[in-house]
N, C-alpha and C positions, 0 to 999 in steps of 0.2 A: 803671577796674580797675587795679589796681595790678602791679605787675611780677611781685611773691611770689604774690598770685593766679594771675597767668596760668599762670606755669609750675607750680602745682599743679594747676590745670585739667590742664594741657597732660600732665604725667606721671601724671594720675589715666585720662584719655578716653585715651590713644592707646594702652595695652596692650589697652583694649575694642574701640578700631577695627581694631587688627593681630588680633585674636579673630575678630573680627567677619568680618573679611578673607581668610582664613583658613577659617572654616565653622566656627568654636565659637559656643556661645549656653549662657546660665546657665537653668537649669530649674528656675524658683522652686517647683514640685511638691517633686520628687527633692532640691534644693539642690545638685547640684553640675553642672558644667560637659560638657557634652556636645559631640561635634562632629557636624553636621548633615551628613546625607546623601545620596545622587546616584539620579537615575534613570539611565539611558542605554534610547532608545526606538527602537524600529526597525519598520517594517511592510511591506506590500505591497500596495498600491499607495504609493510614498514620496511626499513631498509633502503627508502628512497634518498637520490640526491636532491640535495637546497640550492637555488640556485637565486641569489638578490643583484637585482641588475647587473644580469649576466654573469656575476661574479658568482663560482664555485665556494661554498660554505669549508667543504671541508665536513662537515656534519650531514650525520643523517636522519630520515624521521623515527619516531618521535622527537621532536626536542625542540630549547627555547634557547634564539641568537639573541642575544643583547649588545647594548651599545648601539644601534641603531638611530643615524639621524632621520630625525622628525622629517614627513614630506610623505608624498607618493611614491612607492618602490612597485618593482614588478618582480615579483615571486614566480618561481617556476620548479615544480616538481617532475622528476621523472627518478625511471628505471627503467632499465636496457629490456629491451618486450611490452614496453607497456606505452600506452597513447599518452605522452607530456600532459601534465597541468599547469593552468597559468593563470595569475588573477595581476592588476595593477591595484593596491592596498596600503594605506594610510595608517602611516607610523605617528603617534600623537604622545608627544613630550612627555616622560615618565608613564606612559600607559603601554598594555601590550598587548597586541591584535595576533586574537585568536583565529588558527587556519586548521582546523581539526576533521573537518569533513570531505577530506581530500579521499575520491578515490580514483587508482587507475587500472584501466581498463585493457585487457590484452591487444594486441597489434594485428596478433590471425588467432582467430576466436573458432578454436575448431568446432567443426559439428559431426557429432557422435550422432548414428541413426539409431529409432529405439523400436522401429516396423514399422507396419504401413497404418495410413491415415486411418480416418474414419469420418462418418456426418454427424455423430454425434459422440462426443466426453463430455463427463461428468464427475467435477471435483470435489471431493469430498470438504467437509465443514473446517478441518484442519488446517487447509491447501496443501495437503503433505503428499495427498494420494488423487491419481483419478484413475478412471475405467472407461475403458469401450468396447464396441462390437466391431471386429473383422468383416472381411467381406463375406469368412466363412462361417459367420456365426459367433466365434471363439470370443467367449470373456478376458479380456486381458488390462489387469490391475497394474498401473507403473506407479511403483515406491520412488519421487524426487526426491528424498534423504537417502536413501540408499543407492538408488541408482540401478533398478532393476526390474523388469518383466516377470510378472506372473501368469501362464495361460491359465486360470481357472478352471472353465469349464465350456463347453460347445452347446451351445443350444439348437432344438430342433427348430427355433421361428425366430425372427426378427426382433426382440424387445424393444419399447421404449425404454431409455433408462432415468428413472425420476429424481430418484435421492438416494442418499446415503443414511445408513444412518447415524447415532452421535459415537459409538463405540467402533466403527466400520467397518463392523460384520455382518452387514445385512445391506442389501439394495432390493427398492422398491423398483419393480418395473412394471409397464402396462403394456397389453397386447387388446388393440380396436377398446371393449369396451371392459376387460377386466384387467383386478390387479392381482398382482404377487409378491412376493418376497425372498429372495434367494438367499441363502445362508453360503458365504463365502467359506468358510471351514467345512462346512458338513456339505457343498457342492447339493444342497438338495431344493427344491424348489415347493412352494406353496401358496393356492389359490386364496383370495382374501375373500370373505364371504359378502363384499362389498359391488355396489353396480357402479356406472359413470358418476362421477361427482365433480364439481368447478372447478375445484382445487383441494389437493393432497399432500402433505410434507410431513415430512418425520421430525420429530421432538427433539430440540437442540441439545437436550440432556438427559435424557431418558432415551434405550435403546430401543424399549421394546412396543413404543408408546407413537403413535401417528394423527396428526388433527388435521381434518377434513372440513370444507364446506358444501352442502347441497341447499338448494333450496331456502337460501338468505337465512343457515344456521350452522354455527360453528357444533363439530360430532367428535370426539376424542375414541381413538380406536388401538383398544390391549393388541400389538400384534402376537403378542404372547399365549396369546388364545385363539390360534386359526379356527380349530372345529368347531368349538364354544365362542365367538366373537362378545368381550364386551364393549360397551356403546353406551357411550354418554353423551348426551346432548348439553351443552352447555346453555344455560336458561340464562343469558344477556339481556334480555327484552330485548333487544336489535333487531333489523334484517339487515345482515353485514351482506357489504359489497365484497369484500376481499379482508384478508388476514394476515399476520406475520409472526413468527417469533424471536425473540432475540434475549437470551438470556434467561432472565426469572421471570421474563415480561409476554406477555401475549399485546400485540396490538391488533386493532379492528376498525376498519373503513364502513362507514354507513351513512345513508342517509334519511334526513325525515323532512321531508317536502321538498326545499330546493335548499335546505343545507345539508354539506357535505362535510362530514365528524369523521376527526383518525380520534380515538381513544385508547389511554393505555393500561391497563390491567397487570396487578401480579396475576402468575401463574396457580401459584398453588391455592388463592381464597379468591380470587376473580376481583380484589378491591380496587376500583378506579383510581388510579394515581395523575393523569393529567385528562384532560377534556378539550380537542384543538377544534376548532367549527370554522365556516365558512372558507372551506378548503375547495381546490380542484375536484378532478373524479380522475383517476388515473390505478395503476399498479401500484401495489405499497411495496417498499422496499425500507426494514428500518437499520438502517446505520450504527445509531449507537441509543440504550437505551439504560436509563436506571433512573431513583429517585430526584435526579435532579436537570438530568438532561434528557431530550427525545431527539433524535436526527432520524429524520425519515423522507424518502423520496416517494412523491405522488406524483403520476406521469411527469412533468417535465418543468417541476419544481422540488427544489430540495430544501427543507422548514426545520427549524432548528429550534426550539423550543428549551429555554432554562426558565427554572421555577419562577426566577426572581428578576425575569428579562421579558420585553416583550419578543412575542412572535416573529423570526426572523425568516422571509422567503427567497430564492434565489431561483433565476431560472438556469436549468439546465438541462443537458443531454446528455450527460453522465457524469456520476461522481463518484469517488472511492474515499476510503477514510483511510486513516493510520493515525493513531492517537486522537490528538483532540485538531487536527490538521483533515482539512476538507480540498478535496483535488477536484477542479471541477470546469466541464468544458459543453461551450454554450455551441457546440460547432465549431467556430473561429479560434475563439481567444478559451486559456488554460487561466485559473482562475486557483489562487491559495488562498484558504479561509482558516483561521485559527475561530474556535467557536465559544474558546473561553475568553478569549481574550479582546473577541468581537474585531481581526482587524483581517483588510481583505487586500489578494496584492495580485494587481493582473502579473503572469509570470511567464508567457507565448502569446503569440497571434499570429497566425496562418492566412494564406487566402484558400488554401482547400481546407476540406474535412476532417476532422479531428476524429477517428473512425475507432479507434481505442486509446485507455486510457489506464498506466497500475503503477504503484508504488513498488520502489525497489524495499526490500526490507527493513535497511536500514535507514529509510524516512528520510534520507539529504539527494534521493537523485528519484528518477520517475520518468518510464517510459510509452513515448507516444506511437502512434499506429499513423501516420499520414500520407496518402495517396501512394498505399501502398507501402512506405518504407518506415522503417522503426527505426528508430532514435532514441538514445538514453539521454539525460539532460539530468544537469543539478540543479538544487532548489535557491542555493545562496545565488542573490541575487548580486552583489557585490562586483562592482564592477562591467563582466558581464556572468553568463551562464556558462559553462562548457558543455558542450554537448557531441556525441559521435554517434554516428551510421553504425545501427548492429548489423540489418538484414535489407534488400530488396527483393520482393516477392509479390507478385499479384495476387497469392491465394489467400483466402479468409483464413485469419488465423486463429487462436486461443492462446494464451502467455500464464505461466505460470513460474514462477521464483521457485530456487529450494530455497530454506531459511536463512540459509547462509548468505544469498544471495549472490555468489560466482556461478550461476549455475543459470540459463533459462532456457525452458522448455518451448517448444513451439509447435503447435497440434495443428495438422490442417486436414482436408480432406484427403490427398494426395499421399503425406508424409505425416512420421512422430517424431523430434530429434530431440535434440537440445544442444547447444552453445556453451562454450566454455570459455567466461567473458570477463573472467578476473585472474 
């Protein structure tokens, strides 16, 4: 090879390998010069394998493949125990599609028993803790972060159990037409100087502090003062239908002739911060509430209220929140509502009943209750969903996450367990 040769070799290849080097590639389709694209991949449990049309990475999660030609690729994550993950995802010319919400889920999800059922739990404000009564009476407290049974204490009679309160040392319970208050540490019990009333809940942040309604009037009640009860009547001018509290905020359901008003109140001077009318008549339930948002559920609408927005209604049959993301299911169809952002994305639809509904923790996946069987399902819509069978069971159930969210509980009448599903 001659000299003149080489060095036109040499100036013809080595603009292609600095291209090359670089992340361009010629697309003899298109005819022009494109530069190739990136994943960057992330899951949980980490240490998974990458898997791009079919081809083994070599790498594992976390991490970012580059050089990637532009097009449709199918991605597939696993590890040895755990249910595969798969999306088919668009790699676009110098950009890189992010796959971070990956999680997988065990292959046999054992179940740990925690005793027997009950008819009624009751979970605390936190979701960290609930309580129930035995068939023998027995209080039994189970810590989901810890992962552990407390027998409390044996009662001589049936309790209802009402609430918790914000510190979770005290539950409120009622027996026909009186209340009490049981002191979890000191196992002691005590009558409230109080008769039947409509509705009774303990102070979201105050321990010692309970607000009541009788007789279309909200009553504020020291429980720190059994013998000596103090009582405050709160002077609304209202006759409130129902009440809620959420935060710094008191809200209040009323009506004055045939309109029907949710209003929102701070707590500590009673100032009117929003005024909603010409509403349903239903249960309040509020979701999220502060200076500039109200999300509140009245029977079987959920209303969304921003200062600087008009009034947004949605029907449903139940809804959860997590962030500013609204989970929500009309019976049939699962419905995603972001509420700052005003945008709505059907996300399921069923021909049976959509019978429960909760967010996994970490806000990318959320599980259904449907004829009977549970399903966990992700939110990324991309492609398709992934979704797997946790449980079939005909018993009514209760679901609660530990924080962590490998962990779910399942309360029924029957049985207590929980699943180990991460």
């Amino acid at each position: 090879m001659t000299y003149g040769t080489f060095f036109l070799l040499f100036f013809i290849l080595t603009p292609i390998f600095i291209f090359h080097a670089l992340g361009y590639r010629y697309d003899f389709n298109t005819k022009v010069i494109e530069k190739n694209g990136a994943f960057y991949i992330k899951s949980y449990p980490r240490a998974a394998e990458i898997y791009i049309d079919n081809e083994k990475m070599g790498r594992k999660t976390p991490t970012q493949i580059t050089n990637i030609k532009p097009g449709t690729r199918n991605i597939k994550v696993q590890k040895d125990g755990y249910v595969p993950w798969s999306k088919e995802l668009n790699i676009y010319p110098g950009e890189t599609t992010f796959v971070e919400d990956v999680v997988l889920f065990l292959e046999q999800r054992d179940k740990i028993n925690l005793g027997p059922g009950s008819t009624q739990f009751l979970i605390n404000k936190n979701q960290d803790k609930y309580v129930y009564l035995d068939v023998d009476k027995n209080l039994i407290v189970t810590d989901v972060e810890q992962i552990k049974n407390y027998n409390i204490h044996k009662f001589d009679k049936d309790y209802i159990l009402l609430d918790w309160s914000a510190d979770n040392q005290k539950l409120l319970l009622r027996d026909t037409n009186e209340y009490f208050i049981f002191d979890i540490n000191q196992k002691n019990i005590n009558k409230l100087n109080l008769e039947l009333v409509d509705k009774i809940i303990w102070d979201n942040q105050q321990g010692d502090l309970l607000w009541y309604l009788k007789d279309k009037e909200i009553f504020k009640y020291d429980a720190n003062q059994v013998f000596e009860p103090q009582v405050q009547m709160l002077d609304l001018a209202k006759y409130v239908n129902d009440f809620d509290l959420k935060d710094d905020y008191l809200m209040i359901q009323y009506s004055i002739d045939d309109n029907n008003i949710v209003e929102q109140f701070r707590k500590n001077d009673y100032k009117s911060i929003k005024k909603i009318d010409n509403l349903n008549l239903g249960k309040l339930e509020t979701l999220k509430a502060d200076d500039h948002y109200l999300v509140f559920v009245l029977g079987s609408e959920v209303y969304i209220k921003n200062t600087y927005r008009d009034l947004i209604d949605i029907p449903t049959t139940m809804t959860r929140i997590h962030d500013q993301r609204l989970l929500m299911s009309n019976g049939h169809e699962i419905t995603l509502y972001n509420y700052e952002d005003d945008q709505q994305e059907l996300i399921d639809r069923s021909s049976n009943i959509v019978s429960d509904l909760l967010w996994h923790p970490n806000g990318s996946y959320f599980v259904t209750e449907t004829e009977n069987k549970t399903r966990i399902t992700e939110i990324d819509g991309r492609d398709h969903r992934n979704s797997i069978p946790i449980l079939e069971n005909p018993l009514k159930k209760t679901y609660i996450f530990n924080s962590k969210g490998d962990k779910l509980f399942i309360l029924t009448s029957e049985e207590n367990y929980y699943l180990n599903i991460q």
